[in-house]
N, C-alpha and C positions, 0 to 999 in steps of 0.2 A: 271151595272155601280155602283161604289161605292166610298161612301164619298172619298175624301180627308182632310189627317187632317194635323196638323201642330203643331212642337214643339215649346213650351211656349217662349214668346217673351222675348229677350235676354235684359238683363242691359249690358253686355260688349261689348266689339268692335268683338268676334269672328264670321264669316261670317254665315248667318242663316243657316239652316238645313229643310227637309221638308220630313215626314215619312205618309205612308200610312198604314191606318187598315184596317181589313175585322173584318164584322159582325160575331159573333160567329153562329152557325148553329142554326136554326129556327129560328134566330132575325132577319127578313127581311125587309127592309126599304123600304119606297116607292117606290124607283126606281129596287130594286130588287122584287118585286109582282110582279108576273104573270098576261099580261095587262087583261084585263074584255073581255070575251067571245062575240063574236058576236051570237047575239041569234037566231034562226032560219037556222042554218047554214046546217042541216040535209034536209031542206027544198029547198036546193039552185038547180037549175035545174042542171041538169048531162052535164060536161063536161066545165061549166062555173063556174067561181070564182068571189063570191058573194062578192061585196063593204061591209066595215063593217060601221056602220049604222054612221050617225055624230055626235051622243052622243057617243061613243064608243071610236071614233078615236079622238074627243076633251080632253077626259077624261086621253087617254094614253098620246097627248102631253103636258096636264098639267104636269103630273108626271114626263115626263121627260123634260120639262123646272124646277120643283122645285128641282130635283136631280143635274143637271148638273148646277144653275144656286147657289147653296150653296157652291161651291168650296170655298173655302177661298182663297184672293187675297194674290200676293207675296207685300213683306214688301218694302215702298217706297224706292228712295234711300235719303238719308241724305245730306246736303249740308253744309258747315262748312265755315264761314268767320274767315281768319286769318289778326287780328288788330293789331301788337306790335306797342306800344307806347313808345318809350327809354324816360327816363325822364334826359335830356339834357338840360342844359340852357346855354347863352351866356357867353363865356368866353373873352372875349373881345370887340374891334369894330369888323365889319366884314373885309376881307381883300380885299383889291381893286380891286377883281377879279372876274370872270364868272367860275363856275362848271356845265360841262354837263354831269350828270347823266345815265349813255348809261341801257336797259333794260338786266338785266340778264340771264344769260346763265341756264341750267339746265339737269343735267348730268342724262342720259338715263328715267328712269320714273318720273324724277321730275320737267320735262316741262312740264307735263299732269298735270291734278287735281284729280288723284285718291290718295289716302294715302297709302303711302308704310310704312311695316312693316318689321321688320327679327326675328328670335328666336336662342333659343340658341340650339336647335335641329338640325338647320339646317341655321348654319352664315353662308354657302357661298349662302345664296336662298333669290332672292331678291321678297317681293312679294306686294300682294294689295290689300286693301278691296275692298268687291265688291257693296257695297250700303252704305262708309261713303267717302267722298267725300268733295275734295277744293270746294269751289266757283267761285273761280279762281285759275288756278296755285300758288304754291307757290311764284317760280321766281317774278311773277308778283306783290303778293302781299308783299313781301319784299323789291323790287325795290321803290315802291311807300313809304314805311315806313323808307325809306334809302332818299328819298327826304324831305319827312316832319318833318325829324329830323335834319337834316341839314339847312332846312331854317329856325327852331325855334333856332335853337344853333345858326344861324348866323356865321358861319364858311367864306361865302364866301359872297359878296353885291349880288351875282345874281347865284341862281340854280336854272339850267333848266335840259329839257327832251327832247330827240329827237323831238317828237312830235312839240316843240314850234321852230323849225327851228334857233337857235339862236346862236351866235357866243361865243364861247367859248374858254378862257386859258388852260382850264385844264377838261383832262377825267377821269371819275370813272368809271370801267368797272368789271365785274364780273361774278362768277361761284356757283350755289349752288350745292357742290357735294357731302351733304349727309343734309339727311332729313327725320330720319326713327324713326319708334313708336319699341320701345322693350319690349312688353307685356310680355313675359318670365324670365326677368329679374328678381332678386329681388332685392331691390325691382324695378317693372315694372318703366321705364325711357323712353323718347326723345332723339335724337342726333341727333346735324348739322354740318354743316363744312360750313363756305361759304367763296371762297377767293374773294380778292378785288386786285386790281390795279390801281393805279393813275396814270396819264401821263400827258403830256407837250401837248398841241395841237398843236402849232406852228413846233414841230422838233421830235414829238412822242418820248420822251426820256423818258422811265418811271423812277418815282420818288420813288415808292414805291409799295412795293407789298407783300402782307401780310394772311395767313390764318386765321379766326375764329372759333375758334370749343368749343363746349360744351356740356353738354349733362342737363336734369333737371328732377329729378325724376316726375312722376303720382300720385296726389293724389286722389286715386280713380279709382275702373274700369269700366267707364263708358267713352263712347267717350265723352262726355265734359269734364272732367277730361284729356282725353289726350290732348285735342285741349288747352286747357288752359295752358298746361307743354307746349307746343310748340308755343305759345304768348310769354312765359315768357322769353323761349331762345332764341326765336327771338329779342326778344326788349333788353335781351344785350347784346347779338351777335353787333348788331345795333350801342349802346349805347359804345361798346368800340369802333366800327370804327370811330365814330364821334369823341371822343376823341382824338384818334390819330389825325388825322384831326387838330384837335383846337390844339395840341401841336407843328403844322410848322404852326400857321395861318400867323403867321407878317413874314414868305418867301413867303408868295403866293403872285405874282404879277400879272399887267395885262401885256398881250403881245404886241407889237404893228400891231393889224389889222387894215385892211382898214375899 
């Protein structure tokens, strides 16, 4: 049996590596000795196979608990909370209405929480780290940063979530259908795309309907550095839809529910 070793622990986001050496010849390592002779073994009666003695066989399983148990462990995986904060404030009164915020949609890997990446070796290849990782989905945590900006901007007297069962004028409904780290770039960059949709809840007549896209360079090759370029385009990705929004605030009316 022999060591396993491991190449030096990465600053960037590229997916780790794991190489094995051998001992040069006569450099034999504990687990490579030859175990300790059972002594008396010339002495063992003919045709019977002598027990090797329990100093003997304690000795060999030491060795091979301290060979096999210095493997080096693989590297955890990382977990990444995505926060944007649009900085947004009150553009008027709120307007006399309910907005229900519906949870975002998420185009093929970007309903999961792993971090997709693409290069420029290979833009039609969509791929994914394998140990740096959402917290939670992105969808999810943009949906939630798509409510908190909206109720600090005061866009509308009442924004809700599915969750809160609540009656509502008007839907906000949406797609994130791109979300990807461009380490090969120069310089290395983020891109998003998220589209939105407004609607009438009363007669589902949509009102508006709009793409965001942007991209924000990396400073830095370190996955904090990336995670921070993808706050940044989040939060005005965010930060224009709200706008828009506060530009029809005084059409927004309420409907007549029961």
């Amino acid at each position: 049996m022999t060591r396993g070793g491991r190449s030096p622990e990465r600053d960037g986001v590229s997916t780790p590596s794991r190489t094995f050496s051998l001992a040069p010849p006569g450099d034999r390592s504990p687990a490579q000795r030859p175990p300790p002779e059972v002594p008396n073994r010339a002495n063992a009666p003919p045709g019977r196979k002598q027990r090797p003695e329990p100093a003997a066989l304690l000795a060999l399983i030491a060795l091979m608990l301290t060979a096999c148990g210095s493997a080096p462990a693989l590297p955890p995986d990382r977990f990444y909370r995505l926060e944007p904060v649009p900085q947004v404030g009150p553009a008027g009164p709120p307007a006399a209405a309910a907005l229900l915020v519906n949870d975002l949609a998420g185009r093929n890997f970007l309903g999961g929480n792993r971090i997709v990446f693409r290069t420029r070796e290979e833009p039609l290849a969509t791929q994914r780290y394998e140990a740096l990782l959402w917290e939670e989905p992105p969808t999810q945590s943009l949906a939630k940063a798509l409510v908190s900006a909206l109720r600090a901007a005061q866009v509308f007297q009442f924004v809700v979530v599915a969750a809160e069962r609540a009656g509502s004028d008007y839907l906000l409904s949406g797609e994130l259908q791109r979300f990807e780290h461009r380490p090969t770039d120069q310089p290395p960059r983020v891109v998003a795309t998220l589209h939105l949709t407004l609607v009438q809840a009363d007669n589902r007549r949509t009102l508006a309907s709009r793409d965001y896209s942007g991209e924000e360079l990396v400073d830095g090759a370190t996955p904090d550095a990336m995670v921070a370029a993808f706050t940044r385009l989040s939060a005005r990705l965010i930060g224009e839809a709200v706008r828009d929004l506060q530009t029809h605030q005084r059409q927004f009316k309420a409907s007549a529910r029961p």
